[in-house]
C-alpha positions as CSV (number, residue, x, y, z in Angstrom):
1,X,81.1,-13.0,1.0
2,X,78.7,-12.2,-2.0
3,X,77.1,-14.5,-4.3
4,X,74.3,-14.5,-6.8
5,X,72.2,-17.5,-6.4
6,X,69.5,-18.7,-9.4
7,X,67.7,-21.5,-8.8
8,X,65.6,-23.5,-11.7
9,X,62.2,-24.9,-10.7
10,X,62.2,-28.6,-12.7
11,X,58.8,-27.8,-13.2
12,X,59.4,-24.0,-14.7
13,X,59.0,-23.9,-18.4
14,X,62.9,-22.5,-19.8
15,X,61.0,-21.6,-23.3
16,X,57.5,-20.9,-25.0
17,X,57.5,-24.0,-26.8
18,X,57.8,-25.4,-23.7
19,X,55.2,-23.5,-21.9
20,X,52.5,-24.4,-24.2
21,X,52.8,-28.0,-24.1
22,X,53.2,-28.1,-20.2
23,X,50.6,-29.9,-18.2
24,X,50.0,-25.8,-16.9
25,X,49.8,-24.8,-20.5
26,X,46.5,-22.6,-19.9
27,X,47.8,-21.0,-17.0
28,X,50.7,-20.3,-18.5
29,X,49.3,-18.3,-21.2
30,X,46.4,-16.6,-19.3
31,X,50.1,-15.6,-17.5
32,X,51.1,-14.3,-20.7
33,X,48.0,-12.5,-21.4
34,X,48.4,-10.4,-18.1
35,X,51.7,-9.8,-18.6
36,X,50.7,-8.4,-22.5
37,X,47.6,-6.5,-21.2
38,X,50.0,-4.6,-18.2
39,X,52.7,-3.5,-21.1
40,X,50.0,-2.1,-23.2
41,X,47.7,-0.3,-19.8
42,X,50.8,1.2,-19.6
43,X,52.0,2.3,-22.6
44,X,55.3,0.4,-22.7
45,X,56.5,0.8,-26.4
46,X,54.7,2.1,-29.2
47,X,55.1,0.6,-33.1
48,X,57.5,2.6,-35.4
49,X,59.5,1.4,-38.0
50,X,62.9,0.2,-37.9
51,X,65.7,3.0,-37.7
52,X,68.3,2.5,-40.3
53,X,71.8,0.5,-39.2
54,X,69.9,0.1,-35.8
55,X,69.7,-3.4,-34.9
56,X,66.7,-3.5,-32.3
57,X,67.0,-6.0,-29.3
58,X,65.4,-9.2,-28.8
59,X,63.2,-10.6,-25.7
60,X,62.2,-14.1,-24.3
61,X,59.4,-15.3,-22.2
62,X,60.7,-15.7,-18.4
63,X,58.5,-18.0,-16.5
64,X,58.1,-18.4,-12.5
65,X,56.0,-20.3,-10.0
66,X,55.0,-18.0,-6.9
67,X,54.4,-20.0,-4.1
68,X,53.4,-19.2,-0.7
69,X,55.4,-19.7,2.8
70,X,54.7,-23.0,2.6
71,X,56.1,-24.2,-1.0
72,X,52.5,-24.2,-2.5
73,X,52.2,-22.8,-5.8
74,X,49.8,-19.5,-5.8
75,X,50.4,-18.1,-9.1
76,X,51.8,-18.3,-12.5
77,X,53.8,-15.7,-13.6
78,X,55.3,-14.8,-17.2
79,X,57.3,-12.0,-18.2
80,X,58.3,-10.6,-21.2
81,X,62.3,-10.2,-20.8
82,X,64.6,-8.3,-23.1
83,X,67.9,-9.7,-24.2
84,X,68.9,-6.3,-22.2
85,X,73.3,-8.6,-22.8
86,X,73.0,-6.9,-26.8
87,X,73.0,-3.2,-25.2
88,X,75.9,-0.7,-26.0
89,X,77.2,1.5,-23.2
90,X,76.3,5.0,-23.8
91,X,74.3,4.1,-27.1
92,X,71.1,2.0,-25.1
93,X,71.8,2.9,-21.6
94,X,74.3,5.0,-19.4
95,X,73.7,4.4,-15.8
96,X,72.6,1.1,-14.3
97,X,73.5,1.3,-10.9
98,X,70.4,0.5,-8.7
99,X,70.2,-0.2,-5.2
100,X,68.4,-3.3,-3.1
101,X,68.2,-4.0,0.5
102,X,70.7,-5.6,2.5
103,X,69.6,-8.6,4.8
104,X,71.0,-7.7,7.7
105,X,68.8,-4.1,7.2
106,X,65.4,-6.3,7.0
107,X,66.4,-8.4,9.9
108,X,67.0,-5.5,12.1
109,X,64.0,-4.0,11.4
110,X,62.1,-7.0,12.0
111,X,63.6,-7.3,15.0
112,X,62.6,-4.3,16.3
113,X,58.8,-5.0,14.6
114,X,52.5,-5.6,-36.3
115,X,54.9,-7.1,-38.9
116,X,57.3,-4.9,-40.5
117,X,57.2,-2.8,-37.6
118,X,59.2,-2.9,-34.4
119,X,58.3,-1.8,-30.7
120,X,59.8,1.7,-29.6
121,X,59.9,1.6,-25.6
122,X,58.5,4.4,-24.2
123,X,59.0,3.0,-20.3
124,X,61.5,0.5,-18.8
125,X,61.0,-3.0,-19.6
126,X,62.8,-6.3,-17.5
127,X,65.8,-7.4,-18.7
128,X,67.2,-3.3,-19.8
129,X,70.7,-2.9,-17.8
130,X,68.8,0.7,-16.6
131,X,65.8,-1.3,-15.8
132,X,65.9,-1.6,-11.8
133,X,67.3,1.9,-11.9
134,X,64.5,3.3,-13.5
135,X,62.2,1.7,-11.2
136,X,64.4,2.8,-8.1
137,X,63.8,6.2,-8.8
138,X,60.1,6.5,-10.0
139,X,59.6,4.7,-6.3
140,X,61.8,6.7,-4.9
141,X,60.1,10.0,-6.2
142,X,57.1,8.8,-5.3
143,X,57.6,7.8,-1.8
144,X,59.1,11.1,-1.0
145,X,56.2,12.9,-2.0
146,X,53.8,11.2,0.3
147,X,56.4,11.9,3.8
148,X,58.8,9.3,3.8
149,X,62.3,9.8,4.3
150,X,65.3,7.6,2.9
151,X,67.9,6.3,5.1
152,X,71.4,7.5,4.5
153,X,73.2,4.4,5.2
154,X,70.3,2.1,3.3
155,X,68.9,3.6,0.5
156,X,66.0,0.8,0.5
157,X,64.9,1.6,3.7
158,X,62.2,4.9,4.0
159,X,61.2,5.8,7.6
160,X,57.6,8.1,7.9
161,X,57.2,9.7,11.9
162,X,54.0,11.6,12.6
163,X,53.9,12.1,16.0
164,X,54.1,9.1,17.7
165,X,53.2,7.1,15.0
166,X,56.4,5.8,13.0
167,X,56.5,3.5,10.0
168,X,59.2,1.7,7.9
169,X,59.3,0.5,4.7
170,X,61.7,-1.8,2.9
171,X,62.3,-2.0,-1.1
172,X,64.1,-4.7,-2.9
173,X,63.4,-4.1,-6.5
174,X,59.6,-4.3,-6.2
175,X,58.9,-6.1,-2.9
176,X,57.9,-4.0,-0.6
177,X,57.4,-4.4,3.5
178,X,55.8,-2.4,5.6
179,X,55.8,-1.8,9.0
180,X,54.9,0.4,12.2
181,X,52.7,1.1,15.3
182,X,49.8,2.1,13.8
183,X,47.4,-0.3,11.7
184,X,45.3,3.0,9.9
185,X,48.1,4.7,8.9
186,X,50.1,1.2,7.3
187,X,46.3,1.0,5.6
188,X,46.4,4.4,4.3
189,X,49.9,3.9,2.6
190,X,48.8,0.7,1.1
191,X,45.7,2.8,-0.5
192,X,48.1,5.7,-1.6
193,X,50.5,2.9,-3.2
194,X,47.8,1.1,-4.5
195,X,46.9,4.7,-6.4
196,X,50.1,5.0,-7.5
197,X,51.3,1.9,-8.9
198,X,50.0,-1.8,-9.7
199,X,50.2,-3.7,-6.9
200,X,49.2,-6.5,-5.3
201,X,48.3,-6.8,-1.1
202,X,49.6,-9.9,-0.3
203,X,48.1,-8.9,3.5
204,X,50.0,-9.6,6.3
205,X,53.4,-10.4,6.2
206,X,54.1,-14.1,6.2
207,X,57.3,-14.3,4.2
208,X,60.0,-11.6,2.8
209,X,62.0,-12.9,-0.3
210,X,61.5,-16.3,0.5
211,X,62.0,-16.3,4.0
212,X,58.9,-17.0,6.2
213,X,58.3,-15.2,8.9
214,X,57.5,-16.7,12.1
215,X,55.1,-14.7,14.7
216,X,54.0,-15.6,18.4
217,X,52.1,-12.7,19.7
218,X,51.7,-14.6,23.1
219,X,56.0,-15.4,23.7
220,X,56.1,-12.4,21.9
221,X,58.1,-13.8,19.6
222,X,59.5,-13.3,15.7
223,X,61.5,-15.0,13.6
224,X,62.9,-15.9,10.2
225,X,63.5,-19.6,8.8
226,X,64.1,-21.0,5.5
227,X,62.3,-24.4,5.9
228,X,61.0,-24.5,2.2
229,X,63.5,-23.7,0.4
230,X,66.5,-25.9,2.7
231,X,63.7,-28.7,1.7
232,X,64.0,-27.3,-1.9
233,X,68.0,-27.6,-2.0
234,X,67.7,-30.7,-0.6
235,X,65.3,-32.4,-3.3
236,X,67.9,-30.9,-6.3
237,X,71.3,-32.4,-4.5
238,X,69.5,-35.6,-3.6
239,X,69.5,-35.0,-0.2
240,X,66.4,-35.1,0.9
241,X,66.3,-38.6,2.7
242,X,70.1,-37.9,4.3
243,X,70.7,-38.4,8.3
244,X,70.8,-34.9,9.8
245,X,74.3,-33.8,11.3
246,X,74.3,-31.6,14.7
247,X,76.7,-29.0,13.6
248,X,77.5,-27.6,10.3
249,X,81.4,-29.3,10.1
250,X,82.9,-32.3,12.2
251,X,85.3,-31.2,14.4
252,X,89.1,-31.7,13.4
253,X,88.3,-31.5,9.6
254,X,91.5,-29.7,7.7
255,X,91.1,-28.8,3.9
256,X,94.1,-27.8,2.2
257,X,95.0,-27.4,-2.0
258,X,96.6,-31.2,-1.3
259,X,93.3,-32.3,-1.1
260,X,92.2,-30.9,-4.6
261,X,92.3,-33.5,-7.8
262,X,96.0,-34.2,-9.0
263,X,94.8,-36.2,-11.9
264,X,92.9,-36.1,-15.4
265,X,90.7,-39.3,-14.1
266,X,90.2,-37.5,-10.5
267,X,89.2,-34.2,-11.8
268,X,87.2,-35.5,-14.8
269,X,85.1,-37.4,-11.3
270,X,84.6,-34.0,-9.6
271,X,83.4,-32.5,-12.4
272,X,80.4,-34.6,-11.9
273,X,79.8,-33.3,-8.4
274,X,77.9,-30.1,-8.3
275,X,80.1,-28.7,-5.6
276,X,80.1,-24.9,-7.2
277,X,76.0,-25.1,-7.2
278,X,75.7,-26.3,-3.7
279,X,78.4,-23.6,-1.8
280,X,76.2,-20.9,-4.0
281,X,73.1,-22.9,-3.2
282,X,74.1,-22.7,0.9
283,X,75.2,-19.2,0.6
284,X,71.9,-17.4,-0.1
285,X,70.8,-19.5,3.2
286,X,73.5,-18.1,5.3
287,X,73.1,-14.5,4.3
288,X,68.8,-14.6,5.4
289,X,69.0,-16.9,8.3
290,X,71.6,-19.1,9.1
291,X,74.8,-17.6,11.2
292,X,75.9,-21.5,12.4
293,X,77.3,-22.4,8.7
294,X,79.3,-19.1,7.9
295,X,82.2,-20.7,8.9
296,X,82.1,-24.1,7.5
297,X,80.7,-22.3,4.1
298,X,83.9,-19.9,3.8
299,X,86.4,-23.0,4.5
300,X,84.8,-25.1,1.7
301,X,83.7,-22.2,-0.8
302,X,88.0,-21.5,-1.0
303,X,88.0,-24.6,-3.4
304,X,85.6,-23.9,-6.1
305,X,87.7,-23.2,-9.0
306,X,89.0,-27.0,-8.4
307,X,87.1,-28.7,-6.2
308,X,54.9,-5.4,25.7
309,X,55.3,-5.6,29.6
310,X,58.0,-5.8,31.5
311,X,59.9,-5.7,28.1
312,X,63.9,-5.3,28.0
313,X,65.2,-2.3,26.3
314,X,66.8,-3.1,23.1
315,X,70.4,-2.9,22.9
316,X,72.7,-4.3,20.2
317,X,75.4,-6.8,21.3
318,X,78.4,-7.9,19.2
319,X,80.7,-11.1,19.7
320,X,84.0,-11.6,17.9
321,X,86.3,-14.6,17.9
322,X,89.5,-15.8,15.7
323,X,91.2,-19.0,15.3
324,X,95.1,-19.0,14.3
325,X,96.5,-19.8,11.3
326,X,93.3,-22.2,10.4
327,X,94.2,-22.4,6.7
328,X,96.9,-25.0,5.8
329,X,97.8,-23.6,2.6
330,X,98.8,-19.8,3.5
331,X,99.2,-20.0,7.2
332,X,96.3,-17.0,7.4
333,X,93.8,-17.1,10.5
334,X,89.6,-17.2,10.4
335,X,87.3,-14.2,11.6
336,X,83.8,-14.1,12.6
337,X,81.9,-11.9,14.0
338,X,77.8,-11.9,15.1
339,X,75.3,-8.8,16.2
340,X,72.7,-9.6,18.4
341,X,69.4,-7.2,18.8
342,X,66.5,-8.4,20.9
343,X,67.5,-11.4,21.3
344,X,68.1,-12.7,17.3
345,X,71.1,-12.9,15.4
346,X,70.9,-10.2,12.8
347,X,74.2,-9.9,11.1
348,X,77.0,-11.6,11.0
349,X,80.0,-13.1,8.8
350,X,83.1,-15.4,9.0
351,X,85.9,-14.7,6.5
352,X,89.7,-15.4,6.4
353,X,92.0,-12.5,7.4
354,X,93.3,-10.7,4.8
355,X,97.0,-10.9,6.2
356,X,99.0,-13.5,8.4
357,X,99.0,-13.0,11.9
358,X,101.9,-13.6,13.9
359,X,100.3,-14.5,16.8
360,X,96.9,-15.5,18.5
361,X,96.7,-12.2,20.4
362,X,97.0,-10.4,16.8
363,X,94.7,-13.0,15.2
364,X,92.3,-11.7,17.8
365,X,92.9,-7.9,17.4
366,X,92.6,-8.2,13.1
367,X,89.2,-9.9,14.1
368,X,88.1,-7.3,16.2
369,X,89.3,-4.6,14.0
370,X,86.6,-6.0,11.6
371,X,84.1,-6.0,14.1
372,X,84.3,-2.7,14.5
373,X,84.2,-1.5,11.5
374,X,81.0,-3.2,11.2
375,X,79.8,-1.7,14.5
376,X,80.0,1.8,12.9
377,X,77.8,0.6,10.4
378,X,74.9,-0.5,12.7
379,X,75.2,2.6,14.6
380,X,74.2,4.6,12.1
381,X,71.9,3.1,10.3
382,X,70.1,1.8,14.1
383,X,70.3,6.1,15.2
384,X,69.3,6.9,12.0
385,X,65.7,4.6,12.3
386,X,65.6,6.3,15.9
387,X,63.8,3.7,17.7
388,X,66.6,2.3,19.8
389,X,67.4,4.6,22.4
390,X,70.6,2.6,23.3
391,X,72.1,2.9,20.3
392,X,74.0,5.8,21.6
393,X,75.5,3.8,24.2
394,X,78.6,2.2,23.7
395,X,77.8,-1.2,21.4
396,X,79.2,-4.4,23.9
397,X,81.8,-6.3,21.9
């Protein structure tokens, strides 16, 4: 399941008539003034004039809160966006494709540990289609040079060994996480990146793309949660004060198309109900960190359109299961799958099968097909990080 999830902070200016007459106006410009004085340190665009029968692209002001693991606002953040929707394939760009990291990657490896004129761009500027591309590769140029190696299997993921010293590091567009054995070494590549690009050392990691990340060093102990932004989704749906249910979907419930609006009067009701924003809302949620809603989330998303010591040794563990013919309206059965590594959940999924099954046993055998398709996957990419010895075993389904 894939979605792309935006989510509008009430308090976010949409405009720059708006951001000057916010209660943050002044921080909202010394924003802007930041964001002005990094496109001219380096040499973004230079002033030329206008090409003939050349139309040049527009931009906007995009404005964001940063806020810490905890909800609470650190910094203000504006950037200057093109209106990169007016480009021409083949006249403004060619190739866009750029990579990010998966989830499931960054979960494994926590688990293991002047008027009359116009601007000419010289560089790459947010909102181009090549943007992220751009960036991809000037990192990924860079990275190489200082030792690092890219993973086949996840092109955001760079593994440095010296030794016995071994570090990782995870891109997704420009957050970076680093991680490894030795606390001089991560310090030194900090320094080097630090050299090489504008960055800013947020410190220890406390949170990854939203998700905080929870650390006992006595139970020896790590985790991912979502607290802040569940309580976020909450507040926007109204939510926040509701009774809390023990599992994700009462037991016994059965959607079907019956159920969808018939009429004018009960789908011109529905179209009141935010039911699109809250499946996409839930979604990003069960891709980071929670595995106990995958299945209730792919039966209500179908109606949319209307509607130290003495340590264990890692090892990866899958579990697959199927139910028959769960869907009313086409007879088909449900999959789901989940891969454990050290004792966390790190990727998992629950999907309707792509064909009908004639049978429970064959319901069973299509889920664990899927299963192990996915099981090649995490081979791989776990041999390739080489930091799991019993990856070469066979993976217990």
């Amino acid at each position: 399941m894939h979605g792309d999830i935006l989510l509008i902070d009430q308090d976010e200016p949409r405009t720059y008539q708006e951001a000057v007459v916010s209660p943050d106006s002044e921080k909202w410009l010394e924003a802007m003034r930041s964001e002005m004085d990094s496109m001219y340190e380096n040499q973004v665009w230079t002033l030329v004039d206008p090409p003939e029968r050349v139309k040049p692209l527009g931009c906007k002001w995009v404005f964001k809160k940063k806020t810490d693991m905890d909800g609470n606002v650190q910094t203000h953040k504006g950037r200057l966006v093109i209106k990169g929707f007016r480009q021409i394939h083949g006249v403004g760009y060619d190739e866009t494709f750029s990579p990010v990291a998966m989830f499931k990657s960054i979960r494994i490896l926590l688990a293991i540990a002047d008027a009359g004129k116009i601007c000419k761009l010289q560089r790459s500027i947010y909102g181009l289609k090549q943007a992220s591309r751009s960036w991809n590769l000037r990192f990924n140029d860079a990275i190489k040079e200082f030792g690092f190696i890219k993973n086949e299997d996840e092109p955001c993921v760079y593994k440095k060994v010296s030794g016995s010293t071994i570090i990782f590091l995870v891109l997704y567009v420009d957050d970076i996480l680093i991680m490894g054995n030795d606390i001089p070494t991560l310090q030194s590549i900090k320094t080097w990146l630090g050299s090489c690009f504008s960055m800013k050392d947020l410190g220890e990691a406390t949170y990854i793309l939203g998700d905080k990340i929870n650390r006992d060093r006595s139970r020896r102990l790590l985790g991912l949660s979502q607290g802040t932004y569940i309580d976020k989704i909450l507040k926007r749906f109204n939510m926040e004060e509701s009774k809390r249910g023990l599992l994700p979907m009462r037991h016994g419930i059965s959607l079907s198309k019956e159920m969808c609006p018939s009429t004018p009067q009960e789908r011109e009701r529905m179209s009141k109900i935010p039911y699109a924003s809250t499946i996409g809302s839930i979604i990003y949620a069960m891709l980071c960190t929670r595995p106990d809603v995958s299945y209730a989330l792919s039966m209500t998303s179908r109606y949319q359109v209307d509607p130290g010591e003495g340590e264990e040794e890692l090892s990866v563990k899958g579990y697959t299961d199927a139910s028959f013919q769960t869907d009313k309206d086409d007879s088909r059965s449900q999959s789901g799958f989940v891969f454990c590594l050290n004792g966390g959940a790190v990727n998992w999924k629950s999907s309707k099968q792509s064909t009908v099954a004639d049978s429970t046993t064959e319901a069973e055998y299509i889920a664990a097909s899927e299963e192990a398709k996915e099981t090649v996957w995490i081979k791989k990419f776990i041999t390739e990080l080489g930091v799991v010895p019993s990856i070469s075993d066979a993976i217990e389904l």
